[in-house]
C-alpha positions, -999 to 999 in steps of 0.1 A, spaced: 394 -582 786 381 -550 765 426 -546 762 425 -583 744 397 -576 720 408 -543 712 442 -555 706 431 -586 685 411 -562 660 433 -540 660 461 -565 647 436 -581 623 426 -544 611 463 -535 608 478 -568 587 446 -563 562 452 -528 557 491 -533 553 491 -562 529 459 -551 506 477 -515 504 509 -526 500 491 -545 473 474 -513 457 502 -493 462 524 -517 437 503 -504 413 520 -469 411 543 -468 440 555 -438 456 529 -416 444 523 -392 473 486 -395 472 486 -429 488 496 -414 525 467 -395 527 444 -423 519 463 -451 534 465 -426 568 427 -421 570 421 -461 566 442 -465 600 429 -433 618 395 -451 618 410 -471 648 401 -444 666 365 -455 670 374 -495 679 397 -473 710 373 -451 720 382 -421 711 363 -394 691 383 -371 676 371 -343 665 390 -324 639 388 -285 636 401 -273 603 397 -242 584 378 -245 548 414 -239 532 431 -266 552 432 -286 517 444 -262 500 472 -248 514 493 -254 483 530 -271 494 538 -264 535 552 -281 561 529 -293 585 543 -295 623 523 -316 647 531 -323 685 543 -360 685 527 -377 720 528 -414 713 517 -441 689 480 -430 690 494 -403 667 486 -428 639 446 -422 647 445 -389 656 469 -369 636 466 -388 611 431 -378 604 439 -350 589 468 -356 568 457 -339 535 459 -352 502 497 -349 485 515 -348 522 537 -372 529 557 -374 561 594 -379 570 601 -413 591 636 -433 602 651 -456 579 649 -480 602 610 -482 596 613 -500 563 621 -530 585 590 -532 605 570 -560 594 542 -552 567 539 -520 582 574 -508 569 570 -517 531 538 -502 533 552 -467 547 579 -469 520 553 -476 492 529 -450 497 557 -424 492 570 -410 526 609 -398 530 629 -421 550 659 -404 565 690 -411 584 680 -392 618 706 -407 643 733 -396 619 736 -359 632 770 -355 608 745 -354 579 718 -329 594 722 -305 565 722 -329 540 690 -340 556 675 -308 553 684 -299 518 667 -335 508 634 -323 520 639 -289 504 645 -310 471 618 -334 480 596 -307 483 605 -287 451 610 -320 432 578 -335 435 554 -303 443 541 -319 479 538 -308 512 551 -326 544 541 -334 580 568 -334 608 573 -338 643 598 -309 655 601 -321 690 621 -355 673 607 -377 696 572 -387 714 565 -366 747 544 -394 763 525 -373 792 555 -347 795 538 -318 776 552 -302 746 593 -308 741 615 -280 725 617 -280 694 648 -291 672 651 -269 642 654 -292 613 615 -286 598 622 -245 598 653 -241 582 636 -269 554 604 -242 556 627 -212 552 650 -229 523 621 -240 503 598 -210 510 571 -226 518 543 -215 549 544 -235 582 512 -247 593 510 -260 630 489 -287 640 477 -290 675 465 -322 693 452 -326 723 467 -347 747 459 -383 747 482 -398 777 449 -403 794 439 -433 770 435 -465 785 422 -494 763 408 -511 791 378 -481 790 354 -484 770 350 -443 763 382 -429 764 364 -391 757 380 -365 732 406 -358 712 407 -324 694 432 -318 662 429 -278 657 449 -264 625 462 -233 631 468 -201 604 502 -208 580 531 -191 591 547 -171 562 581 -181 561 591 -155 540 594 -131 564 624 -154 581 656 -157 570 684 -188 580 697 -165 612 660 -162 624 655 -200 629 652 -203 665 631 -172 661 604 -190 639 606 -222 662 602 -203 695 570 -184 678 553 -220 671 562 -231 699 544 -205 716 511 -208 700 512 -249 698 517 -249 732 489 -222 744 468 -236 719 475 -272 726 469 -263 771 431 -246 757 419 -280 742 431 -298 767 413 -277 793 381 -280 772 381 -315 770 381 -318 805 349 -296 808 336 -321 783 347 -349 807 335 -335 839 300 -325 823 297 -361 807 302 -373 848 279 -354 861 250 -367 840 
């Protein structure tokens, strides 16, 4: 029962937010700043699921200047956890075949994120050199998923190289993003305990170059994944001390 009404609000919450935004958004369309805003307007979900998030940034998260964000990509409560912290002028990379999800796609599309031909491996550099452009063009950062698809329980996936050899091109920091796991989530509990989304320092690029790819992508891996396996065991501590009372 708690599934249905969560899933009804949720859907109600979802249409008003697409249409009135896509709405606002017509007003100056693809300006970069509407991700950020229209991201934070769905992350409050998280409260109607029953999760608490709690987000542990550094003072200078905000002002970074242009990087590429890399977040672990579990499954589609990425949209109210990661999406929390999304900072202002960020935009994210998405499929091309998003723009034809009802109201949602539109809306993804207005606000100013890249949609890219990803099953089209024939045109991976091409892909890259867009985002390098993207990046340069219209002074933003962006946030990507380097494992390239959602892990749903499995841990965290290699990493595919396309967000560090975009990094190294356009000289710009990597800054990884680490979310604890949220497989555990079941919208039939009322209290579905914590999620924790750590930032972690910015990796200076600068000191890669093109041959040293896998190099930069097995060093975040590293410290996503010992980073992400830390929150994860102190949420449970949270869990097993919230059971006890």
């Amino acid at each position: 029962m708690l599934f249905i009404v969560r899933a009804i609000l949720a859907i109600l919450y979802g249409l008003l937010v697409c249409i009135l935004g896509s709405l606002y958004c017509l007003l100056s369309p693809r300006n970069p700043r509407h991700v950020a805003r229209f991201a934070h307007l769905i992350a409050r979900m998280s409260t109607l699921f029953g999760i608490k998030v709690e987000q542990r940034l550094p003072p200078e998260y905000s002002k970074y200047g242009h990087c590429i964000y890399i977040a672990n990509h579990q499954n589609n409560y990425d949209m109210v956890t990661t999406a929390k912290v999304v900072s202002p002028g960020t935009i994210t990379v998405g499929k091309k075949s998003l723009i034809w999800i009802p109201l949602f796609g539109p809306l993804y599309w207005l606000t100013g994120n890249l949609l890219i031909d990803r099953d089209n491996r024939k045109k991976a550099r091409s892909i890259i050199h867009q985002i390098v452009e993207y990046i340069k063009k219209n002074s933003i950062s962006i946030l990507m998923f380097p494992e390239g698809t959602r892990s749903r329980g499995r841990g965290l996936l290699p990493f595919k190289p396309g967000a560090f050899h975009a990094a190294i091109e356009a000289g710009v920091p990597i800054v990884p993003v680490c979310v604890s796991s949220t497989h555990h989530i079941d919208l039939n509990r009322w209290f579905n305990g914590w999620v924790i989304v750590e930032s972690l320092p910015p990796i200076d690029t600068r000191l890669y170059k093109k041959e040293n790819v896998r190099a930069l992508s097995d060093y975040c891996f590293n410290q996503m994944k010992e980073k992400i396996e830390a929150l994860d065991k102190q949420v449970a501590e949270r869990m097993t001390e919230l059971l006890k009372r």
